[in-house]
C-alpha positions in Angstrom: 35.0 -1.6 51.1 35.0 -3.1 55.0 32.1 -5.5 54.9 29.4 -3.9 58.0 28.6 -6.1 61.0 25.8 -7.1 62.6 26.2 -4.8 65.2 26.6 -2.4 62.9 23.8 -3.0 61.1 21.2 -2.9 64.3 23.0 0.4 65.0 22.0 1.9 62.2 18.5 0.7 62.4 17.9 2.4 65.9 19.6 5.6 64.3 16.3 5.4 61.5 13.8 4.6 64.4 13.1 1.0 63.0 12.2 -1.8 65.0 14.3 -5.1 63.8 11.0 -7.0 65.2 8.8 -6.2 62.1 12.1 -6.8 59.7 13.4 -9.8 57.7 16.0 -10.9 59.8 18.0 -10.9 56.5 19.6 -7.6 55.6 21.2 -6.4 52.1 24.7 -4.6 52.2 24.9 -2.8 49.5 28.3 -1.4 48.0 28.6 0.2 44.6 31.0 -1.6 42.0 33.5 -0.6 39.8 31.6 -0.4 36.8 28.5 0.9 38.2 28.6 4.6 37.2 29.2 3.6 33.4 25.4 4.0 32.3 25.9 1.1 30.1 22.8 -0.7 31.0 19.5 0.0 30.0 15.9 -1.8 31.7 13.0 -3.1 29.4 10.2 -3.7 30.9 8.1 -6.9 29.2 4.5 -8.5 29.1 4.7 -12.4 30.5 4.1 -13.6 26.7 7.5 -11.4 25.3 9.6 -12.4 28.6 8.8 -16.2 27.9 10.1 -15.5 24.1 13.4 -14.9 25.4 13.4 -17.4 28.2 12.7 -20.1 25.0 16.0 -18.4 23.2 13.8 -16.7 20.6 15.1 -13.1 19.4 13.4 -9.5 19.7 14.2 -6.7 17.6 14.6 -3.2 17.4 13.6 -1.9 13.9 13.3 1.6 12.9 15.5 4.1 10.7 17.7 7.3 11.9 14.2 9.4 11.4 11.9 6.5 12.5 10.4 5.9 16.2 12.1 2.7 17.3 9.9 0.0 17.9 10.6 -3.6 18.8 9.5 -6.9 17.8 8.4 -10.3 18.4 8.1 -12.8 15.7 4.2 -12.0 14.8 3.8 -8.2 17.1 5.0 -5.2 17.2 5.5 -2.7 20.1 6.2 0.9 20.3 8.8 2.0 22.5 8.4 4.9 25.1 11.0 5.8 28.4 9.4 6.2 31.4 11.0 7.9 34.0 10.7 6.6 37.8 11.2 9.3 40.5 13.1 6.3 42.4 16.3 5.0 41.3 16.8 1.4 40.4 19.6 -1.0 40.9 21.2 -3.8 39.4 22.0 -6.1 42.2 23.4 -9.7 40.3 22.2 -12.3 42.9 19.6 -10.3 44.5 16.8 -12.1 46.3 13.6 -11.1 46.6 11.5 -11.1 50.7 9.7 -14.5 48.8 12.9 -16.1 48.2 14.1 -15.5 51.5 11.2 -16.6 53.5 11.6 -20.1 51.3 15.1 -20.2 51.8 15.3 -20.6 55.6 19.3 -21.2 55.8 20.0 -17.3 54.7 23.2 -16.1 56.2 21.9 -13.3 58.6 23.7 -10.6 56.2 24.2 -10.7 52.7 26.8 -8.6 51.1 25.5 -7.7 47.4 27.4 -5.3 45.2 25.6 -3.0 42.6 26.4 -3.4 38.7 24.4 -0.5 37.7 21.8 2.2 38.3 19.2 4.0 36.3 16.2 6.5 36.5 14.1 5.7 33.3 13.2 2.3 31.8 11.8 1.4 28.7 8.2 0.7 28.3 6.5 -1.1 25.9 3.4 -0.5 24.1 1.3 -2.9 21.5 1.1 -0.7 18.3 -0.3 -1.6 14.8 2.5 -2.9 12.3 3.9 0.0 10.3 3.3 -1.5 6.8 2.4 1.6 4.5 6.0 1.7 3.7 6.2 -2.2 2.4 4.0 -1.3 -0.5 5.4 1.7 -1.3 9.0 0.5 -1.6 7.5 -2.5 -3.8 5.8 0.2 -6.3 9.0 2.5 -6.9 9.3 -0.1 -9.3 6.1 -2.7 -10.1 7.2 -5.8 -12.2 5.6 -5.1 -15.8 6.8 -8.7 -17.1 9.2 -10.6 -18.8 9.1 -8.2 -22.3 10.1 -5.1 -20.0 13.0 -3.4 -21.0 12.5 -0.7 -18.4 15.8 0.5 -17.3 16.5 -1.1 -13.7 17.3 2.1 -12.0 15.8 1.1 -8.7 16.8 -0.9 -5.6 15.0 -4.5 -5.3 14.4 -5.9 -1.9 14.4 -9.5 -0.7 13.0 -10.4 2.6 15.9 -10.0 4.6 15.8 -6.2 3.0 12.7 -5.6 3.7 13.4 -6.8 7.9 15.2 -3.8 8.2 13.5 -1.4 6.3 9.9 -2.1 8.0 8.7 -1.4 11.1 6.6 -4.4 11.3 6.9 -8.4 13.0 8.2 -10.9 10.3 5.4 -12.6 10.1 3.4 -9.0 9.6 5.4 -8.7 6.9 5.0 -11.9 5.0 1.4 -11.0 5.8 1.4 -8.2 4.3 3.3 -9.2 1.0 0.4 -11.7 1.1 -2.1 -9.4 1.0 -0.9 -6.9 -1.5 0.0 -9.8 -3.8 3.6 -9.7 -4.1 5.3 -12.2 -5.5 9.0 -13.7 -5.6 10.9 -12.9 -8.5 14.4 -14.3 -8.8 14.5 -13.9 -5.6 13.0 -10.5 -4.8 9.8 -9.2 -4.0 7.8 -7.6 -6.7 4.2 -6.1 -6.9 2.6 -6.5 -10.9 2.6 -3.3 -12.7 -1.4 -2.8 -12.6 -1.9 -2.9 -16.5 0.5 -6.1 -16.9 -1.9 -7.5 -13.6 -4.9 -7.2 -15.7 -3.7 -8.4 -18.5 -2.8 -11.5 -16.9 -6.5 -11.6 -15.6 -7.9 -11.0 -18.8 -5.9 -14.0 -20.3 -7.4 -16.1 -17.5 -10.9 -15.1 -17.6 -10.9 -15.7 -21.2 -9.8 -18.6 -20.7 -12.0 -19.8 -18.1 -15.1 -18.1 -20.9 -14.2 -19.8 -23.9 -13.9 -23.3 -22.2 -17.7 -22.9 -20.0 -15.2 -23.8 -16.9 -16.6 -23.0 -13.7 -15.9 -20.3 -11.7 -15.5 -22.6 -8.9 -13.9 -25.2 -11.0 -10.5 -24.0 -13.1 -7.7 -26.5 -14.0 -4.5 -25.3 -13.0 -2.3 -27.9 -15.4 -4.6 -26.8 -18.4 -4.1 -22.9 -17.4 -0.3 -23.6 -17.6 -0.7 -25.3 -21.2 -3.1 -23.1 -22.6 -1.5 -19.5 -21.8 2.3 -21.1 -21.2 3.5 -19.7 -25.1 2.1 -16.0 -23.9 3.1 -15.0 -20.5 5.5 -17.3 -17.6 3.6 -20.3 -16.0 4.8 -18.9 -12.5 3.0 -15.5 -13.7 0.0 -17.4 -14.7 -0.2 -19.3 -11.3 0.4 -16.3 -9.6 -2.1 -14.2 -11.0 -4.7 -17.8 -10.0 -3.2 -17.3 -6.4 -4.0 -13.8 -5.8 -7.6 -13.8 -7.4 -8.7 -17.5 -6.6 -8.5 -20.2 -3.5 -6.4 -23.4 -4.5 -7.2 -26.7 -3.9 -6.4 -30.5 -4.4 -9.4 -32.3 -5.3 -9.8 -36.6 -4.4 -7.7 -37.3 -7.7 -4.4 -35.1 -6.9 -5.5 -32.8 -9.7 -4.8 -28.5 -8.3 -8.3 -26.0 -9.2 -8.4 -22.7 -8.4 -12.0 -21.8 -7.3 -11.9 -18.2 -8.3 -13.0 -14.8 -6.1 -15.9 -13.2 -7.6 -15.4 -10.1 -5.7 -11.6 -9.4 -6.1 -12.2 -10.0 -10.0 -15.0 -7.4 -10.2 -12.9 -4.7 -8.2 -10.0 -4.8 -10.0 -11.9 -4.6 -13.2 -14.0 -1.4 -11.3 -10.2 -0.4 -10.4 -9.1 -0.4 -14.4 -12.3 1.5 -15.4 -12.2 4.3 -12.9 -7.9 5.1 -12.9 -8.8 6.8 -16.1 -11.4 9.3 -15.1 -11.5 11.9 -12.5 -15.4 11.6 -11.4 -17.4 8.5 -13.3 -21.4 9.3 -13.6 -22.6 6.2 -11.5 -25.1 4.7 -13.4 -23.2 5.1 -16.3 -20.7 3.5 -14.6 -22.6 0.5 -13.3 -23.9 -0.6 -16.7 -20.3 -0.1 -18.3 -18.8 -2.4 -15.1 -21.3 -5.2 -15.6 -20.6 -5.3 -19.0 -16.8 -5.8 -17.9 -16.6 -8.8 -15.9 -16.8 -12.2 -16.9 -20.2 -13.8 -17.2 -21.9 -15.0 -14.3 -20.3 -13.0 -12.3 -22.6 -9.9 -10.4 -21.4 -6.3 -9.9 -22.3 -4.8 -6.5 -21.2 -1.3 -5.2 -20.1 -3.0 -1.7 -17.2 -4.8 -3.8 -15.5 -1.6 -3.7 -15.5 -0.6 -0.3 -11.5 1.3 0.4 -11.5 1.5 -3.2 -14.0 4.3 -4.5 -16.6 6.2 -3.4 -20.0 7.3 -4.4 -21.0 10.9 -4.0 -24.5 11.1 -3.7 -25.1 14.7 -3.5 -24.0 16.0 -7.1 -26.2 15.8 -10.1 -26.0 13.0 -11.5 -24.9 10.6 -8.7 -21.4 10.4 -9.7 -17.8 7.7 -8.3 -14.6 8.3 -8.2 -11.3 6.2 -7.3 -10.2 6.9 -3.7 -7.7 3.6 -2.6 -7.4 3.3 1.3 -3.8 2.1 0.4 -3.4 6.0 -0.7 -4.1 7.6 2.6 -1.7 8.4 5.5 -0.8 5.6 7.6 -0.9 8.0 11.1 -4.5 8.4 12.5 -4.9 12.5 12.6 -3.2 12.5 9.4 -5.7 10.5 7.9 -8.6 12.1 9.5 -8.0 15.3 8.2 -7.1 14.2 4.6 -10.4 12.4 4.6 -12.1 15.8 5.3 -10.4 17.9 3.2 -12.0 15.3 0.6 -15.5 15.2 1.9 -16.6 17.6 5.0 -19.4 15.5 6.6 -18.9 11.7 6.3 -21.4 8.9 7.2 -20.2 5.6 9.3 -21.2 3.9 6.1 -19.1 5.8 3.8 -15.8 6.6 6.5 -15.3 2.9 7.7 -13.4 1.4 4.8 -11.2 4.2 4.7 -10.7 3.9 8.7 -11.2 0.5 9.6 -7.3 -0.6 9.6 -6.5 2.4 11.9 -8.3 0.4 14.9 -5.8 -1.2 17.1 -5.9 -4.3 19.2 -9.7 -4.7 20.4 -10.4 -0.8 19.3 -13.9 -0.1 17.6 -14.3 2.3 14.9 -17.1 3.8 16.6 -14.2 4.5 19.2 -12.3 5.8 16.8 -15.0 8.2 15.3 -15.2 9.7 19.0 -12.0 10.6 19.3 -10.9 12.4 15.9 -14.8 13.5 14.8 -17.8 15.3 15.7 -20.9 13.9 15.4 -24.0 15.9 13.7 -27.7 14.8 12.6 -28.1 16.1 8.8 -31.7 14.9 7.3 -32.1 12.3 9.9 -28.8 10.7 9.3 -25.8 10.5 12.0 -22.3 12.2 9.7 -19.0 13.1 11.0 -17.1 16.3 10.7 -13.7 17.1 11.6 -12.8 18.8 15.0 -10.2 20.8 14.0 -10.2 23.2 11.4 -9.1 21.6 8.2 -6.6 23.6 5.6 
């Protein structure tokens, strides 16, 4: 290509009825290059916090399966990923510098000759999405752990965290988050949820425990845990089980307690007693659950909020199990199985079962606006779906 002059230049700026007065003196002459018609490049466009993740040499990632939106992430976030189309075309120009760069740069050659590498009409745009974790858990339960007796037939895939990177569309550290707060634990390497009976019986051996020697429920041993219940189940089990239903800490002597969660322990016990039965009369219920849990501990209904719900308008009051973990993970899709359960909802009873839809600074009163109508029934603000639901 013959390099233009600056004659030529000035030419063609009186053809287009410019004035070189209220110009950069500096002008761009731009020539396409060999490989510029390839379409092998692709633009992302990135926040100031994701841009200075790469400029520190850390990695982003694109996750997703064949049938899965693609979304990319960060260590700890994750984005969706959307093209957005620009009615102007942009150019890859290696080298190019910017009116700022100029002005600083006062020794610019009059004309700079700059050769394009690429083109495109689209770029990709990214959006801050909630971590798609529903998947973790179900993976994890195609085959729960039901301890070391088990002679289940292993007929399904294990997963170890590397696995579970490319299977979930979620930040790593969303992910150990989440393992975290299902209560997975690493066995022989892979992760692994308890089987919900073998869970319980591990809590029963430990709350036992903790009854027949007056212990505290802020106050439990771990080294006397591991002697006492060592010859029936794994001391990694027992610790485990500590973990996921207590707080550990070192006290001034070195020696590890557990201060233990009187909430968690009374919902899983309210989780054993109602998997069995369809609809549980309430008080019945109630007395039975007391009953259940260790002493000195108090049942309340508010322990089981995402968990089971109380329907106030049969005869008796009745409960029944309905597990937040059970409902689908895409907002509409959730919405409408929620009113095919129940047709009018109050913001009491529908935030458990919404609360994790909210995104990044999103209310669920916000949320309640968009995907429900509001009605007064007997003084009292509900929600009703508004769409027709099948």
């Amino acid at each position: 290509a013959t390099m233009r002059s600056r004659a030529e230049v000035d030419a063609t700026l009186q053809t287009a009825k410019l004035n070189p007065a209220e110009l950069l003196p500096v002008v761009h002459c731009l020539s396409f290059g060999p490989q510029a018609g390839t379409g092998d490049c692709c633009l992302l466009q990135l926040e100031p916090g994701l841009c200075a993740e790469l400029e520190a040499g850390r990695s982003l990632v694109i996750r997703g399966e064949k049938d899965e939106q693609a979304v990319l992430c960060s260590k700890d976030k994750t984005y969706d990923m959307k093209i957005a189309d620009t009615s102007n075309m942009l150019l890859f120009v290696p080298g190019c510098k910017t009116p700022e760069e100029l002005n600083a740069d006062q020794a610019s050659c009059n004309i700079i000759h700059s050769q394009i590498a690429g083109f495109s009409n689209n770029y990709w745009e990214l959006r801050r999405c909630r971590p798609k974790l529903k998947k973790l858990r179900k993976l994890l339960m195609e085959d729960p752990y039901e301890g070391p007796d088990s002679q289940k037939d292993q007929t399904f895939a294990k997963y170890t965290t590397e696995d579970l990177l490319s299977l979930i569309q979620a930040s790593e550290e969303e992910i150990l988050h989440q393992l975290q707060v299902i209560d997975a634990c690493k066995i022989e390497g892979y992760w692994r949820i308890l089987e919900f009976d073998y869970e319980m019986k591990l809590l029963n051996h430990v709350t036992q425990l903790i009854d027949s020697e007056s212990w505290s429920l802020s106050k439990v041993p771990l080294r006397t845990c591991l002697e006492e219940l060592g010859p029936l189940e794994p001391p990694e089990m027992i610790e485990h089980i500590l973990l996921s239903y207590g707080r550990k800490y070192v006290d001034d002597a070195g020696e590890v307690y557990f201060e233990m969660h009187e909430d968690k322990i009374c919902r899983a016990i309210a989780q054993m007693l109602l998997q069995n039965a369809v609809k549980f009369n309430l008080s019945e219920f109630q007395e039975v659950w007391q009953q259940s849990v260790p002493e000195g501990m108090t049942t309340r209904l508010d322990q089981l909020k995402g968990l089971a719900l109380v329907d106030r308008t049969s005869r008796p009051e009745t409960i029944f199990l309905l597990k937040v973990e059970d409902l689908p993970e895409d907002n509409q899709e959730r919405f409408n199985s929620l009113f095919s359960i129940r047709e009018k909802w109050t913001e009491v009873d529908i935030t458990p079962y919404i609360q994790d839809l909210c995104a990044e600074k999103q209310t669920v009163g916000a949320l309640l606006t968009k995907y429900a109508r509001s009605s007064m029934q007997n003084g009292v603000k509900v929600y009703n779906s508004r769409r027709p639901v099948s």
